[in-house]
TORKOL-4160 file (C-alpha; in steps of 0.2 Angstrom, whole numbers, padded with zeros to 4 digits, m for minus):
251
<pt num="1" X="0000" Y="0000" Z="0000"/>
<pt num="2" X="0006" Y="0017" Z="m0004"/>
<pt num="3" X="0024" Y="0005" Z="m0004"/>
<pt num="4" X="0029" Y="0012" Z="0014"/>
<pt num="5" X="0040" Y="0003" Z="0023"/>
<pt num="6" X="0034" Y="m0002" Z="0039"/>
<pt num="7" X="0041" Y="0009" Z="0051"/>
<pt num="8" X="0032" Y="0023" Z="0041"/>
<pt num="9" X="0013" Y="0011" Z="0043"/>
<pt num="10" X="0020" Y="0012" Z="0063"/>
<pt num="11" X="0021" Y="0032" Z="0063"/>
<pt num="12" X="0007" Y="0034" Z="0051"/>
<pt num="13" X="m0001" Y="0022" Z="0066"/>
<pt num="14" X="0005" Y="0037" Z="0078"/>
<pt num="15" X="0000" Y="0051" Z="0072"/>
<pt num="16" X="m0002" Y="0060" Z="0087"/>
<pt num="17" X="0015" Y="0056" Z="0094"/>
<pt num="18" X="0030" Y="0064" Z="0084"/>
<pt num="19" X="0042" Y="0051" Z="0089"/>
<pt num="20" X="0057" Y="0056" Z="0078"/>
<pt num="21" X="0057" Y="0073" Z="0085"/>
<pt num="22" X="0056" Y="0065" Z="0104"/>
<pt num="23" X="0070" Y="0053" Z="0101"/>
<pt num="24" X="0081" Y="0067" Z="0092"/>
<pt num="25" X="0076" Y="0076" Z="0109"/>
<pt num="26" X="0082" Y="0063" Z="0119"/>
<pt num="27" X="0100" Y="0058" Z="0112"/>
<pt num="28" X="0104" Y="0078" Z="0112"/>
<pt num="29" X="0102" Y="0078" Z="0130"/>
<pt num="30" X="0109" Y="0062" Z="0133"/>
<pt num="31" X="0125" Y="0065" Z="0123"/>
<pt num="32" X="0127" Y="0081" Z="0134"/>
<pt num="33" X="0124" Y="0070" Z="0150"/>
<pt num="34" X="0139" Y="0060" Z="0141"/>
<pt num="35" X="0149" Y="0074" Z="0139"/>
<pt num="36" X="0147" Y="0082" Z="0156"/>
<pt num="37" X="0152" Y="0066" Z="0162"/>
<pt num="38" X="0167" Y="0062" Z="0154"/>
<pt num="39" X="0172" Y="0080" Z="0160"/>
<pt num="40" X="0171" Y="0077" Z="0178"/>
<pt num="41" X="0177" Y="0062" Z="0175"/>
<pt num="42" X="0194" Y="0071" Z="0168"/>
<pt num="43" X="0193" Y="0083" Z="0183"/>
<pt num="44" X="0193" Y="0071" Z="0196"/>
<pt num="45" X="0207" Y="0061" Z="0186"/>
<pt num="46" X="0218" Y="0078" Z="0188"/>
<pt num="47" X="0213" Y="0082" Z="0205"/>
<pt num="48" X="0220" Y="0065" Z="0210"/>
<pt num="49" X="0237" Y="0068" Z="0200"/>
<pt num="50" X="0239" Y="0085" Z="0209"/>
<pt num="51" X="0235" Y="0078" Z="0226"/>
<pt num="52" X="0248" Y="0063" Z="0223"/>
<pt num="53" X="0262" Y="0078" Z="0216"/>
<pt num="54" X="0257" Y="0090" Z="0231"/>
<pt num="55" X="0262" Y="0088" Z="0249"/>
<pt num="56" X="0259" Y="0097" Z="0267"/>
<pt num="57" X="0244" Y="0108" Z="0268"/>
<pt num="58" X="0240" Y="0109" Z="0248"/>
<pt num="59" X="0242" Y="0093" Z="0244"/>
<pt num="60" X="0226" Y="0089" Z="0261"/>
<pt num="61" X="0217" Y="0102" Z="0251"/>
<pt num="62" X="0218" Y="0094" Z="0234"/>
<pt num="63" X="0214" Y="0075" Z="0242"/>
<pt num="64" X="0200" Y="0084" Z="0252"/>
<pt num="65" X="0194" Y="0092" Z="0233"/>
<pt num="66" X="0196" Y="0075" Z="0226"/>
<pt num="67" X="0185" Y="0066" Z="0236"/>
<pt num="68" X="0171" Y="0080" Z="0236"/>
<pt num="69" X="0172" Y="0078" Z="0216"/>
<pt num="70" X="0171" Y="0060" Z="0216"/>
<pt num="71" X="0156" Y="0060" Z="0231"/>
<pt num="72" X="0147" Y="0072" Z="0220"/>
<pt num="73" X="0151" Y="0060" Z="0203"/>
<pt num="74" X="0139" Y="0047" Z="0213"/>
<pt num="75" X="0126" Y="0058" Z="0211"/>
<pt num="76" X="0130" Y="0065" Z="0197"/>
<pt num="77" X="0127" Y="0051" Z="0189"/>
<pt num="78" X="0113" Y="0046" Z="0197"/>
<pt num="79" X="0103" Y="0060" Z="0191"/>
<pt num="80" X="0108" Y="0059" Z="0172"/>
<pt num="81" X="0102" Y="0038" Z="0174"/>
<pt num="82" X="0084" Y="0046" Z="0181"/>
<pt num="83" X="0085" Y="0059" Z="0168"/>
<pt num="84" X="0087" Y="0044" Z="0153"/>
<pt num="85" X="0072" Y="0033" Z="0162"/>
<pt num="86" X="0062" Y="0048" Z="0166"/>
<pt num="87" X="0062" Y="0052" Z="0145"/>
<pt num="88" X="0062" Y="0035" Z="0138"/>
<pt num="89" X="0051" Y="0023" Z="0151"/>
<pt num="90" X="0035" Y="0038" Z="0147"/>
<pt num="91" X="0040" Y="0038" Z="0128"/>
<pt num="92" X="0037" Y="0020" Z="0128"/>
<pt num="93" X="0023" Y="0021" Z="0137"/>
<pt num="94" X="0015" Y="0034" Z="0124"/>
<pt num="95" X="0019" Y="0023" Z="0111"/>
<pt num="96" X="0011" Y="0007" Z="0119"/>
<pt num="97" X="m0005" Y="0020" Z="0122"/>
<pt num="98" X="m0007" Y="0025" Z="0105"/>
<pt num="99" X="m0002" Y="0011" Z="0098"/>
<pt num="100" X="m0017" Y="0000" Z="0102"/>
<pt num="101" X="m0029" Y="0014" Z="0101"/>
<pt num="102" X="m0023" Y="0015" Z="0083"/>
<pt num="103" X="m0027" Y="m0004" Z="0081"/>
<pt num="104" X="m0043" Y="m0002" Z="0089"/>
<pt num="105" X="m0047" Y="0012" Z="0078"/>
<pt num="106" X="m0042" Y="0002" Z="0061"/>
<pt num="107" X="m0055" Y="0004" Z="0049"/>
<pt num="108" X="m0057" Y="m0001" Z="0033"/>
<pt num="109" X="m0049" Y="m0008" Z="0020"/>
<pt num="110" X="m0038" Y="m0014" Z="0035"/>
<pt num="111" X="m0043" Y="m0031" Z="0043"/>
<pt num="112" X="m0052" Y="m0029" Z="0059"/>
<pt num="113" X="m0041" Y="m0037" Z="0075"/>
<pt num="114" X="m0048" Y="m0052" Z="0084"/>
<pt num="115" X="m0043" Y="m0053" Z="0100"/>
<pt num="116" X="m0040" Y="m0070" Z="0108"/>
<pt num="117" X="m0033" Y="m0077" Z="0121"/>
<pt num="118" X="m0037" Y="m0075" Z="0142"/>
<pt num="119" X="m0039" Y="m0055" Z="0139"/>
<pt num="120" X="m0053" Y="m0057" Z="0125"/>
<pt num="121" X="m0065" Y="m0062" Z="0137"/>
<pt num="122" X="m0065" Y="m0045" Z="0144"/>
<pt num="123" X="m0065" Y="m0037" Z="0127"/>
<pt num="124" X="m0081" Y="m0027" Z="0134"/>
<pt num="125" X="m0072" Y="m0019" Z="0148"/>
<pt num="126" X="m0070" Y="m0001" Z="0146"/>
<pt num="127" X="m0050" Y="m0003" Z="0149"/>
<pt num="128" X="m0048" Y="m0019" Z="0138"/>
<pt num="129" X="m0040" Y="m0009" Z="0127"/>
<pt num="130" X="m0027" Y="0000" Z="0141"/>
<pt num="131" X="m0011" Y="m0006" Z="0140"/>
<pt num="132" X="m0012" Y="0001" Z="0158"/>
<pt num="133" X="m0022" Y="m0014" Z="0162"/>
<pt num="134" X="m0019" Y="m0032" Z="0166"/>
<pt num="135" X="m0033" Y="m0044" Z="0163"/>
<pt num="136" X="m0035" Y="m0059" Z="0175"/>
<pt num="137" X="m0051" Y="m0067" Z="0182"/>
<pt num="138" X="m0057" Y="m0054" Z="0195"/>
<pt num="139" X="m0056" Y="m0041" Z="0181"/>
<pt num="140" X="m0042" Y="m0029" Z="0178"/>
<pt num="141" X="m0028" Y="m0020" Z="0187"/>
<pt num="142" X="m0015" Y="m0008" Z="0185"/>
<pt num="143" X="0002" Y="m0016" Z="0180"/>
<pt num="144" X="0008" Y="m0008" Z="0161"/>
<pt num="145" X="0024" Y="m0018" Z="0158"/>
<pt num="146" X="0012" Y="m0034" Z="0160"/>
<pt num="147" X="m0002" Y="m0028" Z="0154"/>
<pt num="148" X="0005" Y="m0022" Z="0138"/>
<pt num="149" X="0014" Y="m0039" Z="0134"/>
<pt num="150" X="m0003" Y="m0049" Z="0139"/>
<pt num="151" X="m0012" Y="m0037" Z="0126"/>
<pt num="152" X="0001" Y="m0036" Z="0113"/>
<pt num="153" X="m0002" Y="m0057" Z="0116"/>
<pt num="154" X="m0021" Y="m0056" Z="0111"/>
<pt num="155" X="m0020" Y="m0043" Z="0095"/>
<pt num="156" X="m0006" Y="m0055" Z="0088"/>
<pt num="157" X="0006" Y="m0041" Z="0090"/>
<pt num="158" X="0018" Y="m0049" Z="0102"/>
<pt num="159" X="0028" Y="m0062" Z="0091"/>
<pt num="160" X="0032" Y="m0046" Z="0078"/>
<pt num="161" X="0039" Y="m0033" Z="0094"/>
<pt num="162" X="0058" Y="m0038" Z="0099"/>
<pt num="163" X="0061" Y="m0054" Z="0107"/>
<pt num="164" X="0065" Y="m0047" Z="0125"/>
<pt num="165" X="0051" Y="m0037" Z="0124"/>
<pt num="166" X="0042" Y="m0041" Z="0139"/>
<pt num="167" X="0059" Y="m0043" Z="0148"/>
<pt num="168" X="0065" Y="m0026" Z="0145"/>
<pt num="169" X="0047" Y="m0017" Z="0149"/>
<pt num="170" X="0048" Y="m0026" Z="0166"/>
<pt num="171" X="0065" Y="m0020" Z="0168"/>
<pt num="172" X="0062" Y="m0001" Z="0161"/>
<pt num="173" X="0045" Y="0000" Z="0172"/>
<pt num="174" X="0051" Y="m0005" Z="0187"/>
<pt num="175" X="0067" Y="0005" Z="0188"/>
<pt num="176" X="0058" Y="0020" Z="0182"/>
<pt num="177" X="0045" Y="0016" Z="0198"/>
<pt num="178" X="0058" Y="0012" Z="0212"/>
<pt num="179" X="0067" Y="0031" Z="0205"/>
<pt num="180" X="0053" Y="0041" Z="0205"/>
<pt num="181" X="0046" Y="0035" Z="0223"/>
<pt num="182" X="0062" Y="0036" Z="0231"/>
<pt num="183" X="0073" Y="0047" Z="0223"/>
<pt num="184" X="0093" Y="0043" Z="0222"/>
<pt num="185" X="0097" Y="0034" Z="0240"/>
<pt num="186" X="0083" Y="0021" Z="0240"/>
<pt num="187" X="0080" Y="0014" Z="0257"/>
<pt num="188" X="0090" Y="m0001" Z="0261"/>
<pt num="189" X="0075" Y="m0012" Z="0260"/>
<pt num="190" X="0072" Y="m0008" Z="0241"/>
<pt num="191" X="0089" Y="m0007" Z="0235"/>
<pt num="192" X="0091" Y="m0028" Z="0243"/>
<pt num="193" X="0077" Y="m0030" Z="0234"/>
<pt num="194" X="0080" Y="m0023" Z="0219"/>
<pt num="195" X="0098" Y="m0034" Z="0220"/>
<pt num="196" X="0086" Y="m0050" Z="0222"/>
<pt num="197" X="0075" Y="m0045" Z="0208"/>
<pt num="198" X="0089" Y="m0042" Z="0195"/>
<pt num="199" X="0094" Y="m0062" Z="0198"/>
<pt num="200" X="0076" Y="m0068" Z="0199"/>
<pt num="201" X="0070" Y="m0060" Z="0184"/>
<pt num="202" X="0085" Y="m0065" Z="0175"/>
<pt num="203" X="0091" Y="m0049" Z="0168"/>
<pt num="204" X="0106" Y="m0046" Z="0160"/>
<pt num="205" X="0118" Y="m0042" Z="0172"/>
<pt num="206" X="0124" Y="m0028" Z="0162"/>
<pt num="207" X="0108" Y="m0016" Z="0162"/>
<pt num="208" X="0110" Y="m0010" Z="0179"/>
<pt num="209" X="0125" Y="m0005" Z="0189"/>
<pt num="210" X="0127" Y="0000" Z="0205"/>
<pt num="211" X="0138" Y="0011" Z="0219"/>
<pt num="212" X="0142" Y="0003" Z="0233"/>
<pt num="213" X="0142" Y="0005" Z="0254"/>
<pt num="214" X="0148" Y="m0005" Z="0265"/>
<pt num="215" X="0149" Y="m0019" Z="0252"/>
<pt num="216" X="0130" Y="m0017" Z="0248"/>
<pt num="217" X="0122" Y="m0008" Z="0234"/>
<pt num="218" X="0120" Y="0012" Z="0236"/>
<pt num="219" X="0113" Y="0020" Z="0223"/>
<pt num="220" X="0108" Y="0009" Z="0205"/>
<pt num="221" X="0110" Y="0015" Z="0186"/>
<pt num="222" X="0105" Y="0012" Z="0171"/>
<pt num="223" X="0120" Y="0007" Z="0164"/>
<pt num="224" X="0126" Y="0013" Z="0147"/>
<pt num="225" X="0122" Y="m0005" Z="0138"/>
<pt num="226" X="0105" Y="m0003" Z="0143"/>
<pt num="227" X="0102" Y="0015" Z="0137"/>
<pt num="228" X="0108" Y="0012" Z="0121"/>
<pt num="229" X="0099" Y="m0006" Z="0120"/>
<pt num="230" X="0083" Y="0004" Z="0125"/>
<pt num="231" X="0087" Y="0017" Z="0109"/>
<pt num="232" X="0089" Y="0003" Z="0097"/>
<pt num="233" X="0075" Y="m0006" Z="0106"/>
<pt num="234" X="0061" Y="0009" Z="0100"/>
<pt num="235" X="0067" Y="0007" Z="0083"/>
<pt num="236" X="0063" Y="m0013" Z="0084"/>
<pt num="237" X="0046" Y="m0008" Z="0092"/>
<pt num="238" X="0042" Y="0003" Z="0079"/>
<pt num="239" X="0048" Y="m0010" Z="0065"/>
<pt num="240" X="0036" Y="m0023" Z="0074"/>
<pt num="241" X="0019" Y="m0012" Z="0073"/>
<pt num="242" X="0022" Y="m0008" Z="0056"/>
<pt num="243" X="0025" Y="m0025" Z="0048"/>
<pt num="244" X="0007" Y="m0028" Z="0061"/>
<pt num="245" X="0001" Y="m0015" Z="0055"/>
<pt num="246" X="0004" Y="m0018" Z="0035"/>
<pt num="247" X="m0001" Y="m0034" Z="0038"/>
<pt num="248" X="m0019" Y="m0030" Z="0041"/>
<pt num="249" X="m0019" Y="m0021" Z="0024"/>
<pt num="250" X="m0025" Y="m0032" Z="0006"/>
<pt num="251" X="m0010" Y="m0031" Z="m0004"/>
């Protein structure tokens, strides 16, 4: 039809969301992250030379410096990991939002969607079409990273998004949840927690890092592996609902 490829049946899908200009928005300011990053980085690297050159009362002063600069990098960067969650967890909600109102709204000549699955039977449901929403027997509840996967399930969207779809939502979610509740320095509790949970739900071992006190986790990021997996990851969304969405269309 109109031979688009398919990530242009995805955009013409959301319409309403100018994804390409949110995404060009989001790597400016993460490249700027970067940079300001690799700057202190360089700063505290010359502050520690200076201090091991230096003796007597300078050389306390530059050690004391040192240790300011690398206490404050801690933080530093745990505000530019809640700055890259806090842009792409709600872009990727957005999406998920608009993307399966598009598909309840297909019209003609597109194929209707047939829901199936457990989810269908609550196809009536005001919400049924909320990613928001998880279905189960009592009715619905709020849990978006499972709710999306267990709709994306019943549309026949799910084989077609990338293949740890639902293992990365989990993960995006739930970091993106323990950062906005509890700011940088989670209580203990939460940060054991979220140590357990990384093993249990078997993700990779490389999308979160963390600081560390007294041997146990501090403060936890999103690691550089994982922002840009999550970049390349929107793309591969995107590729999925198109090739759905063409698919709905006579050829």
């Amino acid at each position: 039809m109109f031979d688009l490829s398919n990530k242009d049946y995805a955009v013409l899908l959301l319409e309403d969301v100018d994804l390409e200009a949110q995404l060009i928005a989001v790597r400016s300011l993460l490249r700027r992250n970067a940079r300001a990053d690799e700057e202190l980085g360089q700063e505290i690297e010359d502050l520690a030379k200076r201090a091991g050159d230096a003796s007597g009362e300078y050389g306390m002063h530059l050690e004391n410096s040192w240790v300011d600069r690398l206490h404050g990098s801690v933080f530093q960067d745990a505000a530019h990991s809640m700055s890259a969650v806090g842009m792409l967890v709600p872009m990727l909600e957005s999406i998920l939002t608009a993307t399966f109102v598009g598909i309840r709204d297909l019209e003609a000549p597109a194929r209707p969607v047939t829901p199936t699955g457990p989810r269908a039977a609550h196809i009536g449901h005001k919400n049924f079409w909320d990613p928001h929403y998880l279905f189960g027997p009592r009715g619905g509840s709020k849990d978006i990273a499972r709710g999306a996967v267990q709709l994306a399930d019943s549309v026949g969207l799910l084989p077609l998004l990338p293949a740890d779809f639902a293992m990365a939502a989990d993960a995006l979610f739930t970091y993106r949840n323990r950062m906005f509740h509890h700011g940088f320095e989670w209580p203990k509790a939460e940060r054991t927690k979220f140590k357990a949970l990384i093993v249990e739900k078997g993700w990779p071992s490389d999308w979160f890092v963390s600081s560390e006190s007294n041997h146990e986790p501090w403060i936890f990021y999103m690691s550089d592996t994982l922002i840009s997996h999550a970049l390349e990851w929107f793309d591969a969304i995107l590729e999925g609902i198109g090739t759905f969405i063409q698919g709905r269309y006579p050829q």
